[in-house]
Backbone and ligand atoms as CSV (ligand in chain L), in Angstrom:
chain,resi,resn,atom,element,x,y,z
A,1,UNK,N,N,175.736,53.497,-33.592
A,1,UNK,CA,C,175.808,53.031,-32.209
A,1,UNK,C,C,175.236,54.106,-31.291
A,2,UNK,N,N,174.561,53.609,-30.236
A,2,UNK,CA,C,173.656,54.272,-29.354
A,2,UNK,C,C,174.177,55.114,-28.568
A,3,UNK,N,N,174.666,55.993,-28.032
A,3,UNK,CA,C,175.561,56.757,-27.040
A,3,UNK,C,C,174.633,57.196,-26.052
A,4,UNK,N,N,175.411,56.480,-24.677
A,4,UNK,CA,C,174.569,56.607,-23.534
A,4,UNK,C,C,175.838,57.423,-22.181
A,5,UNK,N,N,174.994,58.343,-21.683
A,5,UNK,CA,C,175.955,58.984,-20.854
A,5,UNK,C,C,175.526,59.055,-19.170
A,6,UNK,N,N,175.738,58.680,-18.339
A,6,UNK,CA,C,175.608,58.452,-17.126
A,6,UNK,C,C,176.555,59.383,-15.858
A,7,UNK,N,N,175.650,60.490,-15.680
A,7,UNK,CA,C,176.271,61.643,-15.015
A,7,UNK,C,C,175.973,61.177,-13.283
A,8,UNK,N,N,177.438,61.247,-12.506
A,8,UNK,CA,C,177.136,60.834,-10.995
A,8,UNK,C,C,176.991,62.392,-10.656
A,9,UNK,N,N,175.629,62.910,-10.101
A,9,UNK,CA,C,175.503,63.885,-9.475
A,9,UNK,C,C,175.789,64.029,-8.157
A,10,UNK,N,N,176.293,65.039,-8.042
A,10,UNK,CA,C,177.137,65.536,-6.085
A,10,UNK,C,C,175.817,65.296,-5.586
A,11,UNK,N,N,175.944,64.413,-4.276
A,11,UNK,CA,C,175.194,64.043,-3.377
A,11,UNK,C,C,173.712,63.778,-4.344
A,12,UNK,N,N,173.594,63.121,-5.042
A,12,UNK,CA,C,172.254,62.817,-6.138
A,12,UNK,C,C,172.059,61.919,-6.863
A,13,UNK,N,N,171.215,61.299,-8.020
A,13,UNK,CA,C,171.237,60.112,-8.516
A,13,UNK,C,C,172.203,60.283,-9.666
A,14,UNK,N,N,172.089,59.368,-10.290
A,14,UNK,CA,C,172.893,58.873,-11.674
A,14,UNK,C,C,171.889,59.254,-12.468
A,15,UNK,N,N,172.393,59.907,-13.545
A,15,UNK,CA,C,171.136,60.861,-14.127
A,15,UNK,C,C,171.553,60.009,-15.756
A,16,UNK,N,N,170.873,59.628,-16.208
A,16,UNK,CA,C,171.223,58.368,-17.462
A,16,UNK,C,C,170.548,59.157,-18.417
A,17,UNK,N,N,171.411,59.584,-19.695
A,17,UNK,CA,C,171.252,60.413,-20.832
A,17,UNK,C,C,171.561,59.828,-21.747
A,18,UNK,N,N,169.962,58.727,-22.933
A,18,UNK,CA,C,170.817,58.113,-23.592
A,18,UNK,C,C,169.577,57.444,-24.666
A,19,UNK,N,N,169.669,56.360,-25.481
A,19,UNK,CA,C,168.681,55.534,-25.781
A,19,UNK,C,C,168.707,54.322,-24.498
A,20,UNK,N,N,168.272,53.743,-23.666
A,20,UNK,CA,C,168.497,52.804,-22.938
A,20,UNK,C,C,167.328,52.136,-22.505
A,21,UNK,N,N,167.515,50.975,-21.823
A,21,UNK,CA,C,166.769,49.705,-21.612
A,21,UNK,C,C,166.490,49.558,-20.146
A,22,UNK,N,N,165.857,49.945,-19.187
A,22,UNK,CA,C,166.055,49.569,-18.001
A,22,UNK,C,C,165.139,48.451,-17.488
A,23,UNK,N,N,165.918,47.479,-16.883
A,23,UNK,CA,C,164.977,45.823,-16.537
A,23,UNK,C,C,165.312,45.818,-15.330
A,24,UNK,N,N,164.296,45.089,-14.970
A,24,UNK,CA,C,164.260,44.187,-12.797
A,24,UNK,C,C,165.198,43.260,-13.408
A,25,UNK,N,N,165.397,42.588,-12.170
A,25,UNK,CA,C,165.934,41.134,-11.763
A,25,UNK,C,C,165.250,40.186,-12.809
A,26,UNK,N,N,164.013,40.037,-13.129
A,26,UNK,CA,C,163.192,39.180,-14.184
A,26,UNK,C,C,163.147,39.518,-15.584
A,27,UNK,N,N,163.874,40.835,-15.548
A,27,UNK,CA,C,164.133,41.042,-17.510
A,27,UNK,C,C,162.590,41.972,-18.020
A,28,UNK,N,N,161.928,42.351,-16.569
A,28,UNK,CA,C,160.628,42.914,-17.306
A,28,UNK,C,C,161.362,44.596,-17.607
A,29,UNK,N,N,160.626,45.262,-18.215
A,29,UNK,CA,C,161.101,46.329,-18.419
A,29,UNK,C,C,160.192,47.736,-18.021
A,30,UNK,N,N,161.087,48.538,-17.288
A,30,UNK,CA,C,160.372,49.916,-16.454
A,30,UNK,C,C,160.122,50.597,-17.890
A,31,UNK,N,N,159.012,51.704,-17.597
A,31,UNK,CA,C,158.818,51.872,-18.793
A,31,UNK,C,C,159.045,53.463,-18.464
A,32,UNK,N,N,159.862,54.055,-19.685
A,32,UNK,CA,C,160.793,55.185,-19.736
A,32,UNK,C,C,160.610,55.693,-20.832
A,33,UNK,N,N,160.631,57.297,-20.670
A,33,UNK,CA,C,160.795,58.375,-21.745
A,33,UNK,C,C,161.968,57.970,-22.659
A,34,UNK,N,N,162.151,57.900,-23.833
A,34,UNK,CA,C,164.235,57.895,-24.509
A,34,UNK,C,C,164.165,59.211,-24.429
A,35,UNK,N,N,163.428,59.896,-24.786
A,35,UNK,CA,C,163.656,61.458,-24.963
A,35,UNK,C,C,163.990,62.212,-23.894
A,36,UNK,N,N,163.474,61.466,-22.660
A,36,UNK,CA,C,164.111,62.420,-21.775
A,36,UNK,C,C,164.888,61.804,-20.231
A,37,UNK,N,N,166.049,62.552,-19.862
A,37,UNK,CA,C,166.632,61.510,-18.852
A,37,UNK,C,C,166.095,61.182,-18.195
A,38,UNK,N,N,166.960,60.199,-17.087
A,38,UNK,CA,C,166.323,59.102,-16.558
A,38,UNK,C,C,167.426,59.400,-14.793
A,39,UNK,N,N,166.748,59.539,-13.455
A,39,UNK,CA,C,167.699,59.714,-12.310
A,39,UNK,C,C,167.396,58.276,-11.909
A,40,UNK,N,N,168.466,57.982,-11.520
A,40,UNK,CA,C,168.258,56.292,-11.343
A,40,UNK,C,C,169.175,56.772,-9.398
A,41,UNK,N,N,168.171,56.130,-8.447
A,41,UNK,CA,C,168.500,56.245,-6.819
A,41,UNK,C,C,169.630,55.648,-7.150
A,42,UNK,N,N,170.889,56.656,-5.907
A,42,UNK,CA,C,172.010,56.065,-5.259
A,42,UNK,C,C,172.487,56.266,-4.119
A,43,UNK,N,N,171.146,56.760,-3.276
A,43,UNK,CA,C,171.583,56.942,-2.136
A,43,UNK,C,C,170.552,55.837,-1.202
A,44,UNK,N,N,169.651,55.156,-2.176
A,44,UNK,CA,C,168.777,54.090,-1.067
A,44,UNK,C,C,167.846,54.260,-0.886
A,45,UNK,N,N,167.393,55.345,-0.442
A,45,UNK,CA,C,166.078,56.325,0.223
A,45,UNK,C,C,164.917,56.092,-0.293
A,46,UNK,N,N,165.211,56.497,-2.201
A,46,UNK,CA,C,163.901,56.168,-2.631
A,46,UNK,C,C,162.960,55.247,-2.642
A,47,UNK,N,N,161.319,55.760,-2.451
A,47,UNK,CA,C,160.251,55.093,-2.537
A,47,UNK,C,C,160.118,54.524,-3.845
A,48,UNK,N,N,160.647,55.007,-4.934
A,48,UNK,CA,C,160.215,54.572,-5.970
A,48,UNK,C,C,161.633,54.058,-6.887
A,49,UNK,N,N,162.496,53.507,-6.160
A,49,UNK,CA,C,163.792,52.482,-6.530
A,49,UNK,C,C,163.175,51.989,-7.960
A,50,UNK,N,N,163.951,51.866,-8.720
A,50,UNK,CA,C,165.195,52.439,-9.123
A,50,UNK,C,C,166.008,53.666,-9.064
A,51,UNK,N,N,164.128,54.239,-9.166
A,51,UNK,CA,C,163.991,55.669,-9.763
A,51,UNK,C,C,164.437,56.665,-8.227
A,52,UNK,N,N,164.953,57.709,-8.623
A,52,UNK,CA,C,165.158,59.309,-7.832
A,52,UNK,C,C,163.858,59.815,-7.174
A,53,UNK,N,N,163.585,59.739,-6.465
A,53,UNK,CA,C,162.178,60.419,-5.747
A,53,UNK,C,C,162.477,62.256,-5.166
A,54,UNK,N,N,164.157,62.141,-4.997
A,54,UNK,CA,C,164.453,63.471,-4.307
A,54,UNK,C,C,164.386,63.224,-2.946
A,55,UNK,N,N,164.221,62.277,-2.282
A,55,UNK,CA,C,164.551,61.842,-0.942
A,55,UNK,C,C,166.174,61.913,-0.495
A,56,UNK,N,N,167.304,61.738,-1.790
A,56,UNK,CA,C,168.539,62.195,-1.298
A,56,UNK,C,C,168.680,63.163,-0.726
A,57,UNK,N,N,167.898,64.397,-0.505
A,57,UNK,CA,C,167.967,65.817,-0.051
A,57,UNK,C,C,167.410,65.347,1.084
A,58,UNK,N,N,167.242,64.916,1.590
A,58,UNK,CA,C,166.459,65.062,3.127
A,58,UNK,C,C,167.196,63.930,3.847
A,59,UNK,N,N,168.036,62.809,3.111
A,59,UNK,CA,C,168.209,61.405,3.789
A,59,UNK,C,C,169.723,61.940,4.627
A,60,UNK,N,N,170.300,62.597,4.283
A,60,UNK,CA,C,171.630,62.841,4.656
A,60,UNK,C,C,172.706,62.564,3.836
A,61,UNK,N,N,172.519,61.900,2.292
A,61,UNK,CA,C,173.690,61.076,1.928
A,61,UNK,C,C,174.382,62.277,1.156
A,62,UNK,N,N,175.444,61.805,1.045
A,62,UNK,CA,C,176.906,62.539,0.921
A,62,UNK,C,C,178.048,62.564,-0.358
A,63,UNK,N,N,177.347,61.243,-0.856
A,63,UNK,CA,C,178.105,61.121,-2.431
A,63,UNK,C,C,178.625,61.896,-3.193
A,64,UNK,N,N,179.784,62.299,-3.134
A,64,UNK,CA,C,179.772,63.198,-3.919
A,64,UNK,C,C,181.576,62.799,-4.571
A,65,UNK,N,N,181.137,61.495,-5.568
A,65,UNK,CA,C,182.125,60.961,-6.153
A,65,UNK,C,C,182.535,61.335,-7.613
A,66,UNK,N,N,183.769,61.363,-7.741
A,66,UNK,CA,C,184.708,62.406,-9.087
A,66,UNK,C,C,185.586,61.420,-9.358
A,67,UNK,N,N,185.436,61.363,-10.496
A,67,UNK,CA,C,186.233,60.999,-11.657
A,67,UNK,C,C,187.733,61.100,-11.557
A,68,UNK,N,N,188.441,60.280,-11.783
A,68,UNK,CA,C,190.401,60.901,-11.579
A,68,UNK,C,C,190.758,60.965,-13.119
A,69,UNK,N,N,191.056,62.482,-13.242
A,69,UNK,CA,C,191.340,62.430,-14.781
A,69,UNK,C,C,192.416,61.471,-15.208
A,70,UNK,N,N,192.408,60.886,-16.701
A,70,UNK,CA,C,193.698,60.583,-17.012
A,70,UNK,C,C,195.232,60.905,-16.878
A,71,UNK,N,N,195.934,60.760,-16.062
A,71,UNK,CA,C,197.117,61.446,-15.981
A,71,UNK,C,C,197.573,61.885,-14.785
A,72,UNK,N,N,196.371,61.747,-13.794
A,72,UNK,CA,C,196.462,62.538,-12.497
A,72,UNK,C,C,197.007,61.772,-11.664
L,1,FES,S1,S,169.415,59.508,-5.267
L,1,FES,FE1,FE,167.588,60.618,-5.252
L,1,FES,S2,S,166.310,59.499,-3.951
L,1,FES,FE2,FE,168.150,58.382,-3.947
């Protein structure tokens, strides 16, 4: 089984570490390194949506969402 890991970076994209599949709305498919990660936009900004352009650094956004450990 494939193990895919999806890191929310402080104020940054979702940085996707994994074998994975990424599709539009129509099932076509972006075409991606497996070998090497993948920043997928979560702050909006980017020109090149899905994808991370590095426009989070200049847009203002603030994300900077954490995990609640088990137990806490
Ligand atoms: S998260 Fe990097 S451009 Fe949106």
């Amino acid at each position: 089984m494939a193990e895919v890991t999806i890191t929310v970076r402080p104020r940054g994209p979702y940085l996707v570490q994994g074998n994975v599949r990424i599709v539009d709305a129509d099932g076509n498919e972006y075409p991606v390194d497996p070998s090497k990660p993948v920043a997928l936009c979560r702050c909006g900004a980017s020109q090149k949506r899905p994808f991370c352009d590095g426009a989070h650094k200049s847009c203002g956004f603030e994300g900077d969402d954490r995990a609640t450990p088990p137990g806490a």
